[in-house]
PDB file of the backbone (N, CA, C, O) and the ligand in Angstrom, with CONECT records:
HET    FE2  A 101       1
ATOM      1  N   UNK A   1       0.851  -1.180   0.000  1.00  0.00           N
ATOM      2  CA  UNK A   1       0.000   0.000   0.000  1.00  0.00           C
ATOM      3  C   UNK A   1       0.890   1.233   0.000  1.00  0.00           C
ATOM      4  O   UNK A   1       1.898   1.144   0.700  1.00  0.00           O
ATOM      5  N   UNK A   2       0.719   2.224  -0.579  1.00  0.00           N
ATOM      6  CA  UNK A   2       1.202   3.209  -0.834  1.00  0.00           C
ATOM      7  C   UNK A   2       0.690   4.835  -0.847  1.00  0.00           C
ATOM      8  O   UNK A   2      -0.304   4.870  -1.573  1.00  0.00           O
ATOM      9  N   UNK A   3       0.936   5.936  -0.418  1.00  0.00           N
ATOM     10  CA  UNK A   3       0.087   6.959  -0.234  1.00  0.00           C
ATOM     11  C   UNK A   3      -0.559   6.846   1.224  1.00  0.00           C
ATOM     12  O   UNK A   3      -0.269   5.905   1.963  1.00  0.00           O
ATOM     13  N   UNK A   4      -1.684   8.121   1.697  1.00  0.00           N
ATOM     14  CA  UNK A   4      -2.098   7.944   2.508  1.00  0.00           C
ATOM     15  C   UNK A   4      -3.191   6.731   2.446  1.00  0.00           C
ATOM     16  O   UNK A   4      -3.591   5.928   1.603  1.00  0.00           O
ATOM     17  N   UNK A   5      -3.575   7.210   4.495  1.00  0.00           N
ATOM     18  CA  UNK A   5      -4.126   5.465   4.486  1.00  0.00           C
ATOM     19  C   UNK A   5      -5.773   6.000   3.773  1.00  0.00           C
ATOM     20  O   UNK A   5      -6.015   7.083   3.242  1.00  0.00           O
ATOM     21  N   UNK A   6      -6.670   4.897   3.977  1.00  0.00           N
ATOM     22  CA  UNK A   6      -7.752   5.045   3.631  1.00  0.00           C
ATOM     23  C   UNK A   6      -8.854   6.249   4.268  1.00  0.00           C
ATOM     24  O   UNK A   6      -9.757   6.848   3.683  1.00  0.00           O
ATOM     25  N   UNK A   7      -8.309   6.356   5.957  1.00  0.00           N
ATOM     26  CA  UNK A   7      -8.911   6.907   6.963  1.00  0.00           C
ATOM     27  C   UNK A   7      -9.615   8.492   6.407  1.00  0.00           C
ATOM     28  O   UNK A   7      -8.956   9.423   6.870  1.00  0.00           O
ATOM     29  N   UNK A   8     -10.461   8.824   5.777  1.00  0.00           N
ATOM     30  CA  UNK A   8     -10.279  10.488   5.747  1.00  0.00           C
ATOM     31  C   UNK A   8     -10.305  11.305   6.811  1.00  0.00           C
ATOM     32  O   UNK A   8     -10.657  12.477   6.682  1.00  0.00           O
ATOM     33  N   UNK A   9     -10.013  10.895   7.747  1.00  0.00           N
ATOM     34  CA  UNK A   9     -10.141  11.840   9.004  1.00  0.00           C
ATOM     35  C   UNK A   9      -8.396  12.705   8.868  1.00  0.00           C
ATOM     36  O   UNK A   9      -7.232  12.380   8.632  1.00  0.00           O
ATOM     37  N   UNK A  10      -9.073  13.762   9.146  1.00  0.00           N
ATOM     38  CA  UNK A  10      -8.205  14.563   8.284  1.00  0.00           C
ATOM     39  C   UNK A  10      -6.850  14.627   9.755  1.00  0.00           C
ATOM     40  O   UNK A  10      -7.180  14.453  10.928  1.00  0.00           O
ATOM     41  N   UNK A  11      -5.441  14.896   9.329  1.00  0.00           N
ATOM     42  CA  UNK A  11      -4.273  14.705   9.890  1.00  0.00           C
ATOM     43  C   UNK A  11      -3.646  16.501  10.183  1.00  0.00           C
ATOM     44  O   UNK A  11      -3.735  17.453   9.408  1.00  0.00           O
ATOM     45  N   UNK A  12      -3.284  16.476  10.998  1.00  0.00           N
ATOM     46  CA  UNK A  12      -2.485  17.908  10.862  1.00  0.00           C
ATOM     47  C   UNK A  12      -1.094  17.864  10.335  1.00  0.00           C
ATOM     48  O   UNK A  12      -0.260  17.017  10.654  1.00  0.00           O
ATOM     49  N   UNK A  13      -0.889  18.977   9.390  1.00  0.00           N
ATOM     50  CA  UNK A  13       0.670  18.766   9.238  1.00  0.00           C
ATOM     51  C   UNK A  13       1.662  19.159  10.024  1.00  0.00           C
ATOM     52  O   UNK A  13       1.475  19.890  10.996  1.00  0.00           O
ATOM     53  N   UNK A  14       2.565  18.802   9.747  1.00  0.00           N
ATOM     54  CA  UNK A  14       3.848  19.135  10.645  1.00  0.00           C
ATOM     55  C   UNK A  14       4.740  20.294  10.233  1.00  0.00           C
ATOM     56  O   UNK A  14       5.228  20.494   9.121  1.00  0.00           O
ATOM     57  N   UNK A  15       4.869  21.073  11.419  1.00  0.00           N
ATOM     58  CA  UNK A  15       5.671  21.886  11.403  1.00  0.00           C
ATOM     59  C   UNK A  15       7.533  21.894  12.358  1.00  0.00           C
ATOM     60  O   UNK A  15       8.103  21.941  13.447  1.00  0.00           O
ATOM     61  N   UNK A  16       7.707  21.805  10.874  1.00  0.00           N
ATOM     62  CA  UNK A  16       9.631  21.681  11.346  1.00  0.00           C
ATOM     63  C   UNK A  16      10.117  22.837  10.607  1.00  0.00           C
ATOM     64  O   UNK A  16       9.719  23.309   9.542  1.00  0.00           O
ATOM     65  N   UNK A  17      11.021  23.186  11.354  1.00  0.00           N
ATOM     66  CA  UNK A  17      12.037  24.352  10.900  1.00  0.00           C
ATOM     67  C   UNK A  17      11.060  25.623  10.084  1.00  0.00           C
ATOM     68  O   UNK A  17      11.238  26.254   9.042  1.00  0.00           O
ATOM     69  N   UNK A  18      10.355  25.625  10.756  1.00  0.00           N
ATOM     70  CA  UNK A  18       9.275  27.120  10.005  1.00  0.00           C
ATOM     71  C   UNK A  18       8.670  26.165   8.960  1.00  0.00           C
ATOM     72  O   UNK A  18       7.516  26.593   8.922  1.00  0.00           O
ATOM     73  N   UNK A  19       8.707  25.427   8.332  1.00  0.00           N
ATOM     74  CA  UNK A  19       7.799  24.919   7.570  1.00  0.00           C
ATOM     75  C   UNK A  19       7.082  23.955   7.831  1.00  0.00           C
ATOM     76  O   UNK A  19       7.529  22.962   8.406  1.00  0.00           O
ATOM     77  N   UNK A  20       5.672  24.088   7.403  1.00  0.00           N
ATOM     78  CA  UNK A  20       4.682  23.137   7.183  1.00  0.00           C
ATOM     79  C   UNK A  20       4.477  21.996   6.456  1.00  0.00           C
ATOM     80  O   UNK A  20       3.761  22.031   5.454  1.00  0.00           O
ATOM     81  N   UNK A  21       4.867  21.256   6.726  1.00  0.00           N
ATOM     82  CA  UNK A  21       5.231  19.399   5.838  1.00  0.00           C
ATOM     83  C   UNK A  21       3.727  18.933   5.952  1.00  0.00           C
ATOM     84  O   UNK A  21       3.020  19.430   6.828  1.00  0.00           O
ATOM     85  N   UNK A  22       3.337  18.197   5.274  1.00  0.00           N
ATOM     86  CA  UNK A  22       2.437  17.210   5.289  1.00  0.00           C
ATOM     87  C   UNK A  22       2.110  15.577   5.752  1.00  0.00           C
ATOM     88  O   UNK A  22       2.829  14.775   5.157  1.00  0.00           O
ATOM     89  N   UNK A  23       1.423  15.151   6.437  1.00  0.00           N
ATOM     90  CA  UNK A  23       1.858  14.257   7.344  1.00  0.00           C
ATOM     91  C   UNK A  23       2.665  12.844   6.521  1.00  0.00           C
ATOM     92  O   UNK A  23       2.531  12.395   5.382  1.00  0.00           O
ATOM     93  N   UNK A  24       3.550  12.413   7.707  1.00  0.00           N
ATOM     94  CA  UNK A  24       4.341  11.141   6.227  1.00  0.00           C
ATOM     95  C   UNK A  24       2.833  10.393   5.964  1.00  0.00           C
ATOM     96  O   UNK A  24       1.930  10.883   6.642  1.00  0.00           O
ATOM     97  N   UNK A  25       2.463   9.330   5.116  1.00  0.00           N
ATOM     98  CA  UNK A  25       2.138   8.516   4.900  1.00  0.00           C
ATOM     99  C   UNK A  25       2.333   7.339   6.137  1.00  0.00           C
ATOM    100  O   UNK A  25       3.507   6.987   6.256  1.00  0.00           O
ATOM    101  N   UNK A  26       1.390   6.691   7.053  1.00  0.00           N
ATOM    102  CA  UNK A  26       1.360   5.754   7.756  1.00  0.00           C
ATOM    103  C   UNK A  26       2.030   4.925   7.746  1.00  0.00           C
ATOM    104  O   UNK A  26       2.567   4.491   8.765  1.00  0.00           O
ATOM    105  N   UNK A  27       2.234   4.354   6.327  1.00  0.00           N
ATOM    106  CA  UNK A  27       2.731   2.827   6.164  1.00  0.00           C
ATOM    107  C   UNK A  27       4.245   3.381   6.221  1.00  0.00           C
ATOM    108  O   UNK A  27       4.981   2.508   6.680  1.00  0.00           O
ATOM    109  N   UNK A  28       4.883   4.484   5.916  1.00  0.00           N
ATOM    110  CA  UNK A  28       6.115   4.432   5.812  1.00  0.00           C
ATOM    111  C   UNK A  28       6.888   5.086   7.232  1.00  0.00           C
ATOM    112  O   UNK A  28       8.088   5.311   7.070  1.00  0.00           O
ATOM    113  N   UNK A  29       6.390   5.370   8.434  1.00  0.00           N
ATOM    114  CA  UNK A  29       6.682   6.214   9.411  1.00  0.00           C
ATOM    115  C   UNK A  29       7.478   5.086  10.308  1.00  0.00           C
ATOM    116  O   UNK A  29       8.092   5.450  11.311  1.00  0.00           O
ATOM    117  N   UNK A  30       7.445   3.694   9.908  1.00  0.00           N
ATOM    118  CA  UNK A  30       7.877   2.676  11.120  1.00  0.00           C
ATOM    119  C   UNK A  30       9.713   2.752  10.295  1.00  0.00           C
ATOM    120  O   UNK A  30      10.760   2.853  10.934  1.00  0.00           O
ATOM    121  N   UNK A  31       9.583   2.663   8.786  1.00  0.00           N
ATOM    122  CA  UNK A  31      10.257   2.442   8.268  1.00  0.00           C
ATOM    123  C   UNK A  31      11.645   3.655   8.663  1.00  0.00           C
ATOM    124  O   UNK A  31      12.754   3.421   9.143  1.00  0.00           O
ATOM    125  N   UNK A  32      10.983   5.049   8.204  1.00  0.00           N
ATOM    126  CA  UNK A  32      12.011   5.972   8.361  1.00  0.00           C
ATOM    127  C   UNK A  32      12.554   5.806   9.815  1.00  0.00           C
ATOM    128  O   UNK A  32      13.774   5.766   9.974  1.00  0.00           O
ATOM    129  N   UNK A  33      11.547   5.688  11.096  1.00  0.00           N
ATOM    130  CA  UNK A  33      11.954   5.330  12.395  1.00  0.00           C
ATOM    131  C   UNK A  33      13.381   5.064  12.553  1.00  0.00           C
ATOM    132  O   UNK A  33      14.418   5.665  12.833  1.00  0.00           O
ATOM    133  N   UNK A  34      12.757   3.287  12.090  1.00  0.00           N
ATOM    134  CA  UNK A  34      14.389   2.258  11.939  1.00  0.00           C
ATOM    135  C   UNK A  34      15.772   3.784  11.464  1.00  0.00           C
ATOM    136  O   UNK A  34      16.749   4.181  12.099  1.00  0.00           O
ATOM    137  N   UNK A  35      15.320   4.132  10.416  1.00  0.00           N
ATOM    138  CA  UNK A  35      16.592   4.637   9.097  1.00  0.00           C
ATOM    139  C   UNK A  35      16.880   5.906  10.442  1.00  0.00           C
ATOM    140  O   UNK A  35      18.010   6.376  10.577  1.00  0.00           O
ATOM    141  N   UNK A  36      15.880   6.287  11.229  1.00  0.00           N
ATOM    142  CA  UNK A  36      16.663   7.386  11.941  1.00  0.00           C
ATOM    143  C   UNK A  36      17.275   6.758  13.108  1.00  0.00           C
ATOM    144  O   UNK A  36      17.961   7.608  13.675  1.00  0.00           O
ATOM    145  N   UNK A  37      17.321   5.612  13.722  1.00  0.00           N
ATOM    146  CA  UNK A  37      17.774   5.704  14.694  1.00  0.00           C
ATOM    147  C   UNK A  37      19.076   4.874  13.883  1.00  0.00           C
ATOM    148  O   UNK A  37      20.159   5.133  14.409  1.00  0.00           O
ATOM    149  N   UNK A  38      19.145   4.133  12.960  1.00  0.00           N
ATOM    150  CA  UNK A  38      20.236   3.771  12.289  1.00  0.00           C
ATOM    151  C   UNK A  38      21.278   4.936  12.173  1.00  0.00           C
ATOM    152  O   UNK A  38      22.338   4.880  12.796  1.00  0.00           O
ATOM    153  N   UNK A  39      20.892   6.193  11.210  1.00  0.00           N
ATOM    154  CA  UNK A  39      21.711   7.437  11.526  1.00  0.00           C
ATOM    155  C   UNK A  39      22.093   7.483  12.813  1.00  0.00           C
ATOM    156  O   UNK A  39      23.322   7.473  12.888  1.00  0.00           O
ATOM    157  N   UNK A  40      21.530   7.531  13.915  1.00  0.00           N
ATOM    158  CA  UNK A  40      21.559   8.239  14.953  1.00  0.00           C
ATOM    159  C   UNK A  40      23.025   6.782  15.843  1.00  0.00           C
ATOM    160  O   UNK A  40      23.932   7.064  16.625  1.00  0.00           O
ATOM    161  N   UNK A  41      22.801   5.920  15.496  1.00  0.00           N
ATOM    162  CA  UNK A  41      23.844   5.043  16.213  1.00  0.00           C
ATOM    163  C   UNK A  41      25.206   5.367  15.060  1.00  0.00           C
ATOM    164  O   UNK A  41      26.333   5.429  15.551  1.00  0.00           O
ATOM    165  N   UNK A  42      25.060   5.540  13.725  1.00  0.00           N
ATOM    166  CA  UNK A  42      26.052   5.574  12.978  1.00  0.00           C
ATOM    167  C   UNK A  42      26.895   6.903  13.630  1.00  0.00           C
ATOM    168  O   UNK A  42      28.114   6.995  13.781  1.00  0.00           O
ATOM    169  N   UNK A  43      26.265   7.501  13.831  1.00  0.00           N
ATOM    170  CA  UNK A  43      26.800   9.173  14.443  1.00  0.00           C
ATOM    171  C   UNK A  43      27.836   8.753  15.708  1.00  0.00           C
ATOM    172  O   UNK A  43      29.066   8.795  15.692  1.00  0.00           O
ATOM    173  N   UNK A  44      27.056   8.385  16.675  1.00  0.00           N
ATOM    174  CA  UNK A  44      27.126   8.231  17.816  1.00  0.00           C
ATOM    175  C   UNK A  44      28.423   6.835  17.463  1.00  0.00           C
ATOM    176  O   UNK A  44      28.476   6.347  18.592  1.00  0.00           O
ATOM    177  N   UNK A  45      29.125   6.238  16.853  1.00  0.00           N
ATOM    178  CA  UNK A  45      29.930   4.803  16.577  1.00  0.00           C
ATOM    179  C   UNK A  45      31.019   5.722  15.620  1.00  0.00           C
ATOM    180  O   UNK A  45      32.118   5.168  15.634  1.00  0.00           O
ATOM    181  N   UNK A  46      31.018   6.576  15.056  1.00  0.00           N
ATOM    182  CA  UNK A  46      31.989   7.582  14.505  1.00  0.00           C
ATOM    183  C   UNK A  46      32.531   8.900  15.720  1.00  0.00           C
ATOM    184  O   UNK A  46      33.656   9.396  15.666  1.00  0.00           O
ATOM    185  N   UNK A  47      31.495   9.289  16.745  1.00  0.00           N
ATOM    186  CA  UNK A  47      32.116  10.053  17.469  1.00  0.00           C
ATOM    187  C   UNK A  47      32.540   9.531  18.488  1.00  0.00           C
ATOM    188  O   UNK A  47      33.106  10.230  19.328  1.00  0.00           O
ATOM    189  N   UNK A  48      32.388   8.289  18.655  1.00  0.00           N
ATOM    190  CA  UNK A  48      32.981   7.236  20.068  1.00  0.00           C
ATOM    191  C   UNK A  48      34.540   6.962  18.960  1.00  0.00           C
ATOM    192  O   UNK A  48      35.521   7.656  19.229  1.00  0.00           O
ATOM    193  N   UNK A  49      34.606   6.297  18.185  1.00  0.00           N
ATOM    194  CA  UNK A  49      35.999   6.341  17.460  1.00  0.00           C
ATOM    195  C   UNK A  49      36.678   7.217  17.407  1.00  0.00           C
ATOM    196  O   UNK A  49      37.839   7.113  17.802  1.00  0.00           O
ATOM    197  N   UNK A  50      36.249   8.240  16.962  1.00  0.00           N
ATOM    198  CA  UNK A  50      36.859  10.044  17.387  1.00  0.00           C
ATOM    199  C   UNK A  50      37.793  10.218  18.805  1.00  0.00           C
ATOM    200  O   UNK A  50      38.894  10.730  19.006  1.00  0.00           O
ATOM    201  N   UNK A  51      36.854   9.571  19.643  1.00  0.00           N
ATOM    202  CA  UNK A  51      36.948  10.028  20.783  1.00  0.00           C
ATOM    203  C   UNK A  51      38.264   8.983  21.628  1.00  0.00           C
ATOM    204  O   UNK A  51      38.955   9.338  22.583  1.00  0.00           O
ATOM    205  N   UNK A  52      38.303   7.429  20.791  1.00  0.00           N
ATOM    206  CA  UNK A  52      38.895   6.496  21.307  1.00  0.00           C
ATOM    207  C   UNK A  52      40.878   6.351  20.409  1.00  0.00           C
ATOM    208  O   UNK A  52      41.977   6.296  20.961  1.00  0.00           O
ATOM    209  N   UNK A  53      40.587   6.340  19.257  1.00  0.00           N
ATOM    210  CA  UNK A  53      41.556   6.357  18.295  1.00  0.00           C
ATOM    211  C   UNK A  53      42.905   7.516  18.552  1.00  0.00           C
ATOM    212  O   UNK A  53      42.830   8.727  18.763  1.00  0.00           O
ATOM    213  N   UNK A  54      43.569   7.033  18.492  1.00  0.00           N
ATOM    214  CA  UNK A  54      45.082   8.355  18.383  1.00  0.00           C
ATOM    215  C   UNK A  54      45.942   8.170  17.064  1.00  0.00           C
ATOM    216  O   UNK A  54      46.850   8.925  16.719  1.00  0.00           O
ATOM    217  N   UNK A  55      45.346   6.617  16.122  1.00  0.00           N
ATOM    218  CA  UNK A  55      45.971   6.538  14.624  1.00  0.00           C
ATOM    219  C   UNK A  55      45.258   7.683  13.498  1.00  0.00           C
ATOM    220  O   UNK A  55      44.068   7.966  13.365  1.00  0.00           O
ATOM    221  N   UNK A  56      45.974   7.999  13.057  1.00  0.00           N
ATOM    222  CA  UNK A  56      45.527   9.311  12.487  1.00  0.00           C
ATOM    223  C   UNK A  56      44.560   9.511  11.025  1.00  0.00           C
ATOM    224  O   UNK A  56      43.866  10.319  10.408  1.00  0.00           O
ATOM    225  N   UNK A  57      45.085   8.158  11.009  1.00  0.00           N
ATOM    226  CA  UNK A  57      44.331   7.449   9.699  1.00  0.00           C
ATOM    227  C   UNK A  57      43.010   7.647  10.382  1.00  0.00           C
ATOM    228  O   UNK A  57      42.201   8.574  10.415  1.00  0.00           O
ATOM    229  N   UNK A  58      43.082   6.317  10.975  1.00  0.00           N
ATOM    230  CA  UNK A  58      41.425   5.964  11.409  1.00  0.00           C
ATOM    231  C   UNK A  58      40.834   7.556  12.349  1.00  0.00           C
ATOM    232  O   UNK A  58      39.756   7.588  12.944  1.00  0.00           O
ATOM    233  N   UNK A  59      41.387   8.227  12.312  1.00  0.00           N
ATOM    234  CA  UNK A  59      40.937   9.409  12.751  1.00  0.00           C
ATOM    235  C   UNK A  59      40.263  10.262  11.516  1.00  0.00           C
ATOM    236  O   UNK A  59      39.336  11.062  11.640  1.00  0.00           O
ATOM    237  N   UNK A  60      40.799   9.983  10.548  1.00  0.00           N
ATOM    238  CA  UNK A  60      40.483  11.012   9.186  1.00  0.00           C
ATOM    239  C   UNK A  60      39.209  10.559   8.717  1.00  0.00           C
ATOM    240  O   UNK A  60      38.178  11.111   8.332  1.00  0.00           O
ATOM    241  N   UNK A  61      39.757   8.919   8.931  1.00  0.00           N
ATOM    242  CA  UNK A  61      38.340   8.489   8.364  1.00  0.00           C
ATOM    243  C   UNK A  61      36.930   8.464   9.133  1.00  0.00           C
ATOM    244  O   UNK A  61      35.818   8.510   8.608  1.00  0.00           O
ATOM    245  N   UNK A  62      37.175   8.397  10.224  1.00  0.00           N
ATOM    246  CA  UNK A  62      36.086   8.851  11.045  1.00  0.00           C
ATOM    247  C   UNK A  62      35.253   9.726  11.004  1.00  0.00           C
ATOM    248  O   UNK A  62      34.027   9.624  11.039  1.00  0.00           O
ATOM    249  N   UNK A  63      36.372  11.280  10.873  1.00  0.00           N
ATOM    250  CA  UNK A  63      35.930  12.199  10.465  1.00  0.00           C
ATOM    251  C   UNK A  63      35.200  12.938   9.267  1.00  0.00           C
ATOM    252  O   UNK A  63      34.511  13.933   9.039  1.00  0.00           O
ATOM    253  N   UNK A  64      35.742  11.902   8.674  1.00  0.00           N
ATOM    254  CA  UNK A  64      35.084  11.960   7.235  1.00  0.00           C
ATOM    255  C   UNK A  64      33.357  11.467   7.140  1.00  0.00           C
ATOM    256  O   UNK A  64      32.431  12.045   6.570  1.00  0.00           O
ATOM    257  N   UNK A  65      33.356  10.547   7.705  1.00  0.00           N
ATOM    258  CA  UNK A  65      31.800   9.724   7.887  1.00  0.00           C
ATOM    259  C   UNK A  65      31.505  10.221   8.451  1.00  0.00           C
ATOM    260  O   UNK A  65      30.316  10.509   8.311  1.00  0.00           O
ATOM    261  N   UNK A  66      32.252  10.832   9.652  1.00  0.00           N
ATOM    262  CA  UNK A  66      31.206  11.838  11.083  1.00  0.00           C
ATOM    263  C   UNK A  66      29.997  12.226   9.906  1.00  0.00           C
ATOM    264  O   UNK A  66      28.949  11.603   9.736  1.00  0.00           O
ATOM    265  N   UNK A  67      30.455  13.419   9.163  1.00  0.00           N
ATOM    266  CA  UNK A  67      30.351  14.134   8.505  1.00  0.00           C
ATOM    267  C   UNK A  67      28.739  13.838   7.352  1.00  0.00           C
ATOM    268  O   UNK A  67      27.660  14.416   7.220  1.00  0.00           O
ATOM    269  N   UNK A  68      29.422  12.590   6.712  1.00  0.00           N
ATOM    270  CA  UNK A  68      28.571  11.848   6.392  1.00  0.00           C
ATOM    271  C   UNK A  68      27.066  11.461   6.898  1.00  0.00           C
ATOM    272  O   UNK A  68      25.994  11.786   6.388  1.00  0.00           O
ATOM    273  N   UNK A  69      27.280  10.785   7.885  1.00  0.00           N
ATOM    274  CA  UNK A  69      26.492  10.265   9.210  1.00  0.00           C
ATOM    275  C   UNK A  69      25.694  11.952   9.481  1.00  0.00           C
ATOM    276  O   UNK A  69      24.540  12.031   9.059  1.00  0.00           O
ATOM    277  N   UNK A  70      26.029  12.669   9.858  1.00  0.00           N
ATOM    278  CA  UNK A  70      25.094  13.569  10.437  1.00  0.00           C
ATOM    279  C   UNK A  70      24.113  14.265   9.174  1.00  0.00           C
ATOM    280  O   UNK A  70      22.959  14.656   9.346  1.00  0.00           O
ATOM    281  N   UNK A  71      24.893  14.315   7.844  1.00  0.00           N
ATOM    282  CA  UNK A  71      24.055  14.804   7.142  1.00  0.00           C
ATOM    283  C   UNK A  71      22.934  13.875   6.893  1.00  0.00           C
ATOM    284  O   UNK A  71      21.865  14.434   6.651  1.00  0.00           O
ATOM    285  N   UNK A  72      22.935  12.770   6.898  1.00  0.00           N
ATOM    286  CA  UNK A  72      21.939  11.728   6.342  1.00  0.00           C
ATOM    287  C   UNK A  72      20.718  11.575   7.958  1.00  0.00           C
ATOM    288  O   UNK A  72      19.575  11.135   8.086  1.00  0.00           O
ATOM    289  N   UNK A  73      21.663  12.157   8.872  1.00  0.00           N
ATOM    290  CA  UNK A  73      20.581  11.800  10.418  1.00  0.00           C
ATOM    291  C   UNK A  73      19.846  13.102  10.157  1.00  0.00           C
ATOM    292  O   UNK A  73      18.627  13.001  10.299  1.00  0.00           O
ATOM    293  N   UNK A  74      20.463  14.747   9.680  1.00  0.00           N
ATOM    294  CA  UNK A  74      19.814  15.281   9.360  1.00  0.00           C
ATOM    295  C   UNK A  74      18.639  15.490   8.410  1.00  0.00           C
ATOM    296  O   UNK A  74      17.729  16.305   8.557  1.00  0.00           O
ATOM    297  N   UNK A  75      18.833  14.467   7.234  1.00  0.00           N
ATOM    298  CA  UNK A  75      17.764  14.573   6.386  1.00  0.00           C
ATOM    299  C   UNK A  75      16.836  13.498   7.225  1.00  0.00           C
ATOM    300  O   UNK A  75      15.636  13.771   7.219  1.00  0.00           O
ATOM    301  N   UNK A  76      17.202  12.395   7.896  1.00  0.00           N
ATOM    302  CA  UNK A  76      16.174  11.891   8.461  1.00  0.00           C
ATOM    303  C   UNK A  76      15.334  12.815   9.825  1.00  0.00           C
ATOM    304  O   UNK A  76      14.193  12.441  10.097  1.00  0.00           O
ATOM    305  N   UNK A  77      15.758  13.640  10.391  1.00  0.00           N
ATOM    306  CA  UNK A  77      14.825  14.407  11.356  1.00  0.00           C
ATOM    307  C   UNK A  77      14.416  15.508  10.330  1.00  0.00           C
ATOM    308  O   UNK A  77      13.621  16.160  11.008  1.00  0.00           O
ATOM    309  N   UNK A  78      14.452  15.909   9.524  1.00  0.00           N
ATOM    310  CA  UNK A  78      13.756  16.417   8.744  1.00  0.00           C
ATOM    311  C   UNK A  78      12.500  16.543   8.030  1.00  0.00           C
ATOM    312  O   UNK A  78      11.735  17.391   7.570  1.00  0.00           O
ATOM    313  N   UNK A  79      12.749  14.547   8.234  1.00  0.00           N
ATOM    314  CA  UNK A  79      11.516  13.916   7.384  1.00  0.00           C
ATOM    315  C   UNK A  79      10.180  13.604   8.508  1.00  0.00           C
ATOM    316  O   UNK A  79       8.959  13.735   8.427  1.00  0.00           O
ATOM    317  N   UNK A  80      11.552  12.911  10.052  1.00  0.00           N
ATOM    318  CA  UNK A  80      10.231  12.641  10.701  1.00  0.00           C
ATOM    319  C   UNK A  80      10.219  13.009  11.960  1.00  0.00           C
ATOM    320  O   UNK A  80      11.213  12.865  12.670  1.00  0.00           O
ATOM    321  N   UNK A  81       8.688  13.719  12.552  1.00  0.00           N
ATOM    322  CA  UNK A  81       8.640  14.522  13.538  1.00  0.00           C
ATOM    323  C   UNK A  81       8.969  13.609  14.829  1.00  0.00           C
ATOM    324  O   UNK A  81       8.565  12.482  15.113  1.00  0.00           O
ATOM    325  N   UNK A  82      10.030  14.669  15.659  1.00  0.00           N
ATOM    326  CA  UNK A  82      10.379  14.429  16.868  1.00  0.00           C
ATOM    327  C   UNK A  82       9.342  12.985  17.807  1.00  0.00           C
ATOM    328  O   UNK A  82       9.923  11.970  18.191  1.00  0.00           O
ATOM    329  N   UNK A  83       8.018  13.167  17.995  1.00  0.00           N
ATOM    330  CA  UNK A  83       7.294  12.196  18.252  1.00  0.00           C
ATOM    331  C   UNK A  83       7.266  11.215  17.654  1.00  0.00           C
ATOM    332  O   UNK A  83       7.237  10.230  18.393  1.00  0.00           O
ATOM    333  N   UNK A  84       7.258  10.957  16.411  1.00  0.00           N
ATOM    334  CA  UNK A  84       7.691  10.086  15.743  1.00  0.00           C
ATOM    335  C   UNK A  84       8.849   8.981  15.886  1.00  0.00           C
ATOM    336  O   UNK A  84       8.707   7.768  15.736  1.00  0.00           O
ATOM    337  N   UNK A  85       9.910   9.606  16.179  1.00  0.00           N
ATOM    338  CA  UNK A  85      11.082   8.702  16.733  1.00  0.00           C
ATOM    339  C   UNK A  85      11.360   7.986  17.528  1.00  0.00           C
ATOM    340  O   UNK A  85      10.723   8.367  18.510  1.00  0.00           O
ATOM    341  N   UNK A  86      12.021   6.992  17.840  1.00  0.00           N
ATOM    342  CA  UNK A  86      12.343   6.112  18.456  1.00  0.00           C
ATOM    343  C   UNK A  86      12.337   6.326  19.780  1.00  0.00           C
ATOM    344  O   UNK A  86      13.251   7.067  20.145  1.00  0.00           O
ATOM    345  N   UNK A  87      11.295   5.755  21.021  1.00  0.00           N
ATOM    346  CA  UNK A  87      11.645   6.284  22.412  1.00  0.00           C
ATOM    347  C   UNK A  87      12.869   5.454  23.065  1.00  0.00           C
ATOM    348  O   UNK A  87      13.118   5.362  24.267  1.00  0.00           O
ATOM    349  N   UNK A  88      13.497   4.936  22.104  1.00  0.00           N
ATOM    350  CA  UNK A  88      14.879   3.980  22.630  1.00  0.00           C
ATOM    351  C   UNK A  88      16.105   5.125  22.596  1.00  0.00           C
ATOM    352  O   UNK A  88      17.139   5.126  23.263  1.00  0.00           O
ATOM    353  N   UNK A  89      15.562   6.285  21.407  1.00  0.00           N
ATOM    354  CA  UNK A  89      16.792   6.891  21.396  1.00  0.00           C
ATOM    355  C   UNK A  89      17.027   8.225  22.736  1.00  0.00           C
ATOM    356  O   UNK A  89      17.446   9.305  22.320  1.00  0.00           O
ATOM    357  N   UNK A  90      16.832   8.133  23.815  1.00  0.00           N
ATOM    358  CA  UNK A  90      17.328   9.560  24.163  1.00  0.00           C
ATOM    359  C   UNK A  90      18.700  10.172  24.503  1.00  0.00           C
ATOM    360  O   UNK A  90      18.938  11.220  25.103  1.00  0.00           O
ATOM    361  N   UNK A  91      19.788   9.010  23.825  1.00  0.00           N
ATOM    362  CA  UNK A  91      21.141   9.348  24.050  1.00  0.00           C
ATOM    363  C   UNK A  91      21.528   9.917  22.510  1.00  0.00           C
ATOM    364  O   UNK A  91      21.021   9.378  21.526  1.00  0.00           O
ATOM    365  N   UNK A  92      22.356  10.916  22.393  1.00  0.00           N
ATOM    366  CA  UNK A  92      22.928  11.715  21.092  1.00  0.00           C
ATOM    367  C   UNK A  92      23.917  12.187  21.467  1.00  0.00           C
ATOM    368  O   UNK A  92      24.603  12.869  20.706  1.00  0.00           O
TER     369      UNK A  92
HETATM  370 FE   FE2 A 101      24.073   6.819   6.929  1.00  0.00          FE2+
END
């Protein structure tokens, strides 16, 4: 199934960063979930390496994905509202 659900009871949209989004689609809100808290450990497993490493290599590269990693956790809180997310995550 794809699109919204059948329900017409009408949804409020979401407001992030000054703008007004439209609500995700039901069927896909479990999905992005997973993909944000995936970002959110990838982040958090690049700044613990950061934090552990003194080879300079594996330091670059860390830094490099840090980088990576936050832009992609950013497009995922972008997509889905704070309530929405994982109540497993309250460490960042
Ligand atoms: Fe990622």
């Amino acid at each position: 199934m794809t699109g919204y659900p059948a329900d017409p009871t009408p949804r409020p949209g979401r407001v992030e960063g000054g703008a007004v989004r439209p609500p995700l689609p039901l069927d896909t809100v479990g999905d992005i979930r997973s993909d944000h808290a995936r970002e959110t450990v990838a982040v958090c497993i690049y700044r613990g390496i950061l934090a552990a490493t003194r080879n300079t290599e594996v330091h670059a590269f860390a830094r490099d994905h840090l980088v990576t990693e936050q832009r992609h956790l950013q497009l995922m809180e972008e997509l889905l509202p704070r309530l929405q997310r994982s109540r497993l995550l309250p460490i960042r």
